[in-house]
N, C-alpha and C positions, 0 to 999 in steps of 0.2 A: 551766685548771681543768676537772676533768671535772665535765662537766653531769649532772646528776638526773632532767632529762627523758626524760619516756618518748615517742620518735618511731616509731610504728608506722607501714608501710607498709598500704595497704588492700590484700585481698586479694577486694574486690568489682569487679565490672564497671562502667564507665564509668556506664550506666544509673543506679544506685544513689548516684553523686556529685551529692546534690542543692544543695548548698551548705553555707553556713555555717549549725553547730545544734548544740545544746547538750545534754548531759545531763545525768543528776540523781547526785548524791554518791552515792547506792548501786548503782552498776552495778559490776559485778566487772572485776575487772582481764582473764579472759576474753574480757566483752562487748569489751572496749576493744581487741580487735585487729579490728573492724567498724571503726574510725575511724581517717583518714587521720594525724590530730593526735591527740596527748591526754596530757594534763598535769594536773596538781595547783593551782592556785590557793593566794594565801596566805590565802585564808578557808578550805583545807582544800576546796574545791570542786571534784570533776570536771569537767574540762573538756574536751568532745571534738566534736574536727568532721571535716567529709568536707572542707571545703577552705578555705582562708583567707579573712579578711573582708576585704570589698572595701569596706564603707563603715562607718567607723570614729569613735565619740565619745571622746576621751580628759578623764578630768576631772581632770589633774595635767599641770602642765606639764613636767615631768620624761620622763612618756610621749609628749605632744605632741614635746618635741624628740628622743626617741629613736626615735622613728617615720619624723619629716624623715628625721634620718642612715640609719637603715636604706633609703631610699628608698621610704617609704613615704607620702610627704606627699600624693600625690592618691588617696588611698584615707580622709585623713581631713576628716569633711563638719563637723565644730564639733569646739570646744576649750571649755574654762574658761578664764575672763577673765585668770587672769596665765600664759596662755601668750603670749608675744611674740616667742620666737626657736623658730628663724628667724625674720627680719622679718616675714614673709610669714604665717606660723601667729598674727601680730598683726591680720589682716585675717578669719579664719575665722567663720563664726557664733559664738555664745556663748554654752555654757550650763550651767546652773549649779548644783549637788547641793543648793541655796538654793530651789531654785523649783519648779512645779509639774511633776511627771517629765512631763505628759504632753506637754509641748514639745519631749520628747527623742522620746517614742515616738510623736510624730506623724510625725515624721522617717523611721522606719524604717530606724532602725541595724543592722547585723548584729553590732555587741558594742561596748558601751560597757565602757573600760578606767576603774577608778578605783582607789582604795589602801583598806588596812584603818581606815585614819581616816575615810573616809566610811561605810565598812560601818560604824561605830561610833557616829559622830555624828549620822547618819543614815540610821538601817535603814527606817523608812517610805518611803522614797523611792528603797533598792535594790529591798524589798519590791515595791513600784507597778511600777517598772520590770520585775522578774521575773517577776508576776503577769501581765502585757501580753504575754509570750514574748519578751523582749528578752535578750538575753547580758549577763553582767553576769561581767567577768574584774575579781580584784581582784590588783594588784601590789604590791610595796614592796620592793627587799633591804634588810634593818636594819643589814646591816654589807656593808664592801668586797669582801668576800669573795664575797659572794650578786650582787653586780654581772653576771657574765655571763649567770648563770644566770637571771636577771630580763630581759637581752636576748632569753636567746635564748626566751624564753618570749613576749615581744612578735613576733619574728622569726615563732614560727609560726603567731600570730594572723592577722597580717602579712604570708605568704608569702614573707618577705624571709630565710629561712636561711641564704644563699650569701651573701648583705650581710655577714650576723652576724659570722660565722666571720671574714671579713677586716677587717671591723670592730674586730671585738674582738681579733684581732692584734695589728694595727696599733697600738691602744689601749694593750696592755701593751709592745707595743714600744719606742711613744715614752717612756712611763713609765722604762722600763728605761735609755733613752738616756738622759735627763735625769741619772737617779740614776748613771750612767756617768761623764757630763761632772764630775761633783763629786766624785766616789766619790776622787780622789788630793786632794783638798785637805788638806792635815795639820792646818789652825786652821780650825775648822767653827763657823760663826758659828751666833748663837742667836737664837731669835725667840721673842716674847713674840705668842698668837693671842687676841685680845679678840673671844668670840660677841657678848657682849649688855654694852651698858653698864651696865645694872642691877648693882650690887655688883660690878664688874668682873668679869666670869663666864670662864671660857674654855672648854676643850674636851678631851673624854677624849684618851687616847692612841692608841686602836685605831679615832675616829672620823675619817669622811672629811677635817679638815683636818690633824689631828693627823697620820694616815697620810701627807699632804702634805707637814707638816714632814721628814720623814725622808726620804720620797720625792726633796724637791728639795735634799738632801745640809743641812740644818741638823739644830741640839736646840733643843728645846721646851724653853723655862727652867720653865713650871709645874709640868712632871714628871709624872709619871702618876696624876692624879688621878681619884678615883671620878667618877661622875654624880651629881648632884643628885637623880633618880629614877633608878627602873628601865628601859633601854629609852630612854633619852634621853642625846645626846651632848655635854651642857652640862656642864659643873663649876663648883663655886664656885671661888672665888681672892679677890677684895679689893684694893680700891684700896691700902690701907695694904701689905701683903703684895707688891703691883708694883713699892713702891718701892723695897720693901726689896731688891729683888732688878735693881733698874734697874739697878747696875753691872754687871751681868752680858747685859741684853738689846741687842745688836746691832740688831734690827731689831723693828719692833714697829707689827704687822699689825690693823686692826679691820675684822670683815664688817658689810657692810652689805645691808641687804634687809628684807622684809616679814616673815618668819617672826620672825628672830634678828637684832637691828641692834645692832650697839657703835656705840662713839662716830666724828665726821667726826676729820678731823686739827684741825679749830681746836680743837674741844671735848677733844679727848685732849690737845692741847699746854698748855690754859688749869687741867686740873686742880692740885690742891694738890700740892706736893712731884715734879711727873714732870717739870719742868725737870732732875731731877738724875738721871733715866734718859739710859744712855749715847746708844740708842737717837733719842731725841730732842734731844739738845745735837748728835749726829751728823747732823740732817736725814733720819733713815729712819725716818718713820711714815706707812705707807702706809695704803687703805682698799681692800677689795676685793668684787667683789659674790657676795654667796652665793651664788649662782645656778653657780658656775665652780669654787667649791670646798665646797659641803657637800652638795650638790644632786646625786643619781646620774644622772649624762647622760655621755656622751660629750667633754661640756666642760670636766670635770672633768683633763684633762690639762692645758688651760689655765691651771688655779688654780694646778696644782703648776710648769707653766713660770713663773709670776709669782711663785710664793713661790721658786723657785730666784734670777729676774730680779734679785730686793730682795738676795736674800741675798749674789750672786756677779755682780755687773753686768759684770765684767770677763771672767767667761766666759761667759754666756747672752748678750749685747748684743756678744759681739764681731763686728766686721765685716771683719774680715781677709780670708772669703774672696770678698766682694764686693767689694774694691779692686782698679781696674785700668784702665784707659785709655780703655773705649769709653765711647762717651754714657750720661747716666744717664736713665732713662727715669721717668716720675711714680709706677710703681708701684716700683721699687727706691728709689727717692727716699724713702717715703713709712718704709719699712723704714729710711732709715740719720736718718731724722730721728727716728724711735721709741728707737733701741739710741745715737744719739749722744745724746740728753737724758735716757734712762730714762725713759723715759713710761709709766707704768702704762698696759697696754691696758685702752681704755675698752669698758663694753658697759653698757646703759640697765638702770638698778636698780629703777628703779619700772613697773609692771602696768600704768600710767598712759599712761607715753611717749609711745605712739601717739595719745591721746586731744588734743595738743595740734598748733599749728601751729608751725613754726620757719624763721626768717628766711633761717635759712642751710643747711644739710646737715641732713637727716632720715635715722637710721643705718640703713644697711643698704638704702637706694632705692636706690643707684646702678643704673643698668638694666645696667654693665659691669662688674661687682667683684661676681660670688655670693658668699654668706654663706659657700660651702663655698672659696672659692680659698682655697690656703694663707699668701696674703699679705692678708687681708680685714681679719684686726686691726690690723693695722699701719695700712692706709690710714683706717680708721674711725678710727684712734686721733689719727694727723694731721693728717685732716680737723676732728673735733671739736675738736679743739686747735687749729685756727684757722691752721695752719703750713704747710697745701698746701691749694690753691683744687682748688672744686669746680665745677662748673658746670648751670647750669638751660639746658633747649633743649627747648622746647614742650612747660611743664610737668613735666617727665620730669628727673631727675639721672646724670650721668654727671664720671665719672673720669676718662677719656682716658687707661688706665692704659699704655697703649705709647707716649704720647706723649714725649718730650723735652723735661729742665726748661733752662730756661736763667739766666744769671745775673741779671737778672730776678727771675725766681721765687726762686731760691737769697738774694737778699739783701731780699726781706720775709720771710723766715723768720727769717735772723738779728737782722735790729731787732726782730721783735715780740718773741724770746726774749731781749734785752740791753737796755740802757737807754742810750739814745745824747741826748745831749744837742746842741741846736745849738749851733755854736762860732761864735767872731766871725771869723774867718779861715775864706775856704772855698778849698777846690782847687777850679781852675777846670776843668770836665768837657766837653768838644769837644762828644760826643754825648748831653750831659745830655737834651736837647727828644725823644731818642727813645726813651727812657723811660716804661714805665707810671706806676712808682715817684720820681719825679722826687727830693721831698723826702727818700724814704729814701735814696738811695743817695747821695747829695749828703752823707748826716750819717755814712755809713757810709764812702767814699770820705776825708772831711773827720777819721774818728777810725782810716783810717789798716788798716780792715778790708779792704779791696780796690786793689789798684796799677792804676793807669790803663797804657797798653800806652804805648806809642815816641810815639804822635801824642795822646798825650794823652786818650785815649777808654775809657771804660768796656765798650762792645759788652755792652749790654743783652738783646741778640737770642741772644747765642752760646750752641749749644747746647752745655755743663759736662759734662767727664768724672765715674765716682765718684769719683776719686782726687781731682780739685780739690773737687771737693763736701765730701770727708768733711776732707781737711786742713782747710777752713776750719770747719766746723762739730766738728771736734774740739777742737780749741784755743780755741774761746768754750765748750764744755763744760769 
């Protein structure tokens, strides 16, 4: 996409680059070759500086995590309270277009980033902030299209340009491969998208989940419907209207989150007449967090790999080219336990999250699995899921993600995901006593899930290739 922004080089002396600084709506396009930056804001506002901000308030979390991925996260000093991802932007000060600006400008921000909804909602408090000499950038792209151009205009606030460009590559890259992988299917499954439970609502066609749908190779059964308002990506539809069209929907998606929440899957399963959607009599009603698909970030590749995941699990979850002989290590492990059960990747839907304690795994601490590895959702996804152990060591969590699983580990995954019953007849197991899992494998050994070796022994300890891993863990799938 060619960008609209205008990037002028300064043609002043080093001297005269006094920092990050702003000016006013009427300076002529002229003045604007004196500045190193300078851009248009979506309130229509000039915006021009000699160099990028170093200390940065964003009040949308959408800027918060597009700032991280640009590598710009130690440049920003507070966020607004539902920023949580990266995990880390969940620890930030906090503060909030709610309260009194002058806690933002005690600070001494060099640009607070917000969207046209607080210009609107609340202009006393851009006002305050402006009046103070604070920068006040406001962002938002209204449609997919406006996407890069909304980065790279963060990017120059930012200093992060060179990020951008391979960022946003990359971005359309994967996009394109997804829509690759599906692009020969001849029977293109369909998806029914539930925004909001309220009157069963769904979603334009030109909006970011709708774009999704096509993206990750399905059809939208609702069809292209108008918006509800102007400038807003909701549609009506109707419960009554869903069902009439149930024998047609394959899969059948509801966001969940704070702005727009549809229904959980108990709540969608329990309504009147969607027993008779195909959708659901087939076990494919998924839930997904808005945050991954309606929400313009960077993670928004994410939603559309999950809406491909629901649609085509036999191509997006295949594991063909990780089968093969050598040991399996806990972060490949973590991966074929995700794509062998279909696990919706999990990521924390509630601004809340952080606010609580949790007994077992807290997402996104591990001090050895970054939010940016490319295998980060997988392990969060099977850690929360209860199916690969994590571990506490002085306070601090870790994954041991090179480490090697062994049979062991391999067979409390598969009792916790099957229902084994104790039987009255047990095989008797040589080296049951060395065992962590004594009771499981004893019922899993006993229904006939794992062959003891020549001398009668399980080898609890042995470190599992992928290839035994995934034969066994296929065939209980």
């Amino acid at each position: 996409m060619k960008s609209k922004i205008l990037v002028l080089l300064s043609i002043l002396s080093l001297s005269f680059i006094i920092g990050c600084s702003t000016g006013t709506a009427d300076i002529t396009e002229a003045d604007n070759t004196d500045y190193t930056i300078s851009f248009i804001d979506d309130m229509g506002n000039q915006i021009n500086l000699n160099s990028p901000c170093e200390r940065i308030i964003p009040l949308y979390s959408a800027h918060t995590e597009n700032l991280y991925f640009l590598g710009a996260g130690d440049q920003i000093i507070g966020a607004y309270k539902t920023s949580i991802y990266p995990p880390e932007a969940a620890f930030l000060p906090r503060y909030l277009y709610q309260e009194d600006p002058e806690k933002i400008i005690a600070v001494n921000p060099d640009a607070v980033i917000i969207r046209p909804f607080i210009n609107r909602k609340s202009p006393e408090f851009v006002e305050a902030l402006e009046n103070a000499g604070v920068l006040v950038v406001s962002l938002y792209p209204e449609s997919f299209d406006e996407f890069d151009e909304y980065i790279e205009k963060l990017a120059l606030l930012s200093g992060k340009t060179v990020e951008a460009e391979k960022l946003l590559k990359e971005f359309h890259e994967d996009i394109d491969g997804i829509s690759q992988l599906t692009s020969g299917i001849e029977d293109k499954k369909t998806i029914f998208f539930e925004s909001t439970d309220v009157n069963v609502r769904t979603v334009t066609s030109d909006s970011m989940p709708g774009l999704a749908i096509g993206f990750a190779g399905g059809i939208n059964t609702a069809g292209d419907i108008p918006a509800m308002t102007e400038g807003s990506s909701i549609a009506p539809f109707g419960l009554e209207k869903v069902v009439e069209i149930g024998e047609n929907i394959d899969v059948y998606i509801s966001q969940r989150g704070a702005m727009n929440c549809g229904g959980n899957e108990k709540t969608i399963l329990q309504r009147p007449g969607f027993e008779t959607i195909k959708a659901v009599k087939e076990h494919k009603v998924y839930t997904i967090n808005e945050k991954i698909i309606s929400s313009p970030t960077f993670r928004y590749i994410k939603g559309v790999k999950e809406f491909a995941r629901y649609l085509y699990p036999e191509i997006l979850d295949s594991t063909e080219d990780m089968i093969g002989s050598e040991q399996l290590t806990r972060k490949a492990y973590a991966e074929l336990v995700v794509k062998c059960f279909h696990l919706p990747v999990y990521t924390p839907a509630s601004s809340h999250y952080y606010e609580s304690e949790y007994s077992g795994h807290t997402y996104g601490l591990f001090r050895d699995v970054h939010w940016n590895d490319e295998k980060f959702d997988y392990v969060e996804t099977a850690v929360i899921a209860g199916l690969v152990d994590s571990f506490k060591e002085d306070g601090k969590e870790y994954f041991h993600p090179n480490e090697y699983i062994t049979k062991d580990e391999l067979a409390k995954t598969i009792y916790l995901r099957g229902k084994y019953a104790a039987m009255d007849n047990h095989v008797e197991i040589a080296d049951l006593e060395d065992s962590e899992n004594k009771r499981i494998i004893q019922k899993l050994v006993d229904h006939k899930v794992f062959e003891l070796d020549s001398q009668g022994k399980f080898n609890p300890g042995e470190i599992i290739t992928v290839e035994y891993a995934y034969d066994i863990l296929s065939k209980l799938n």
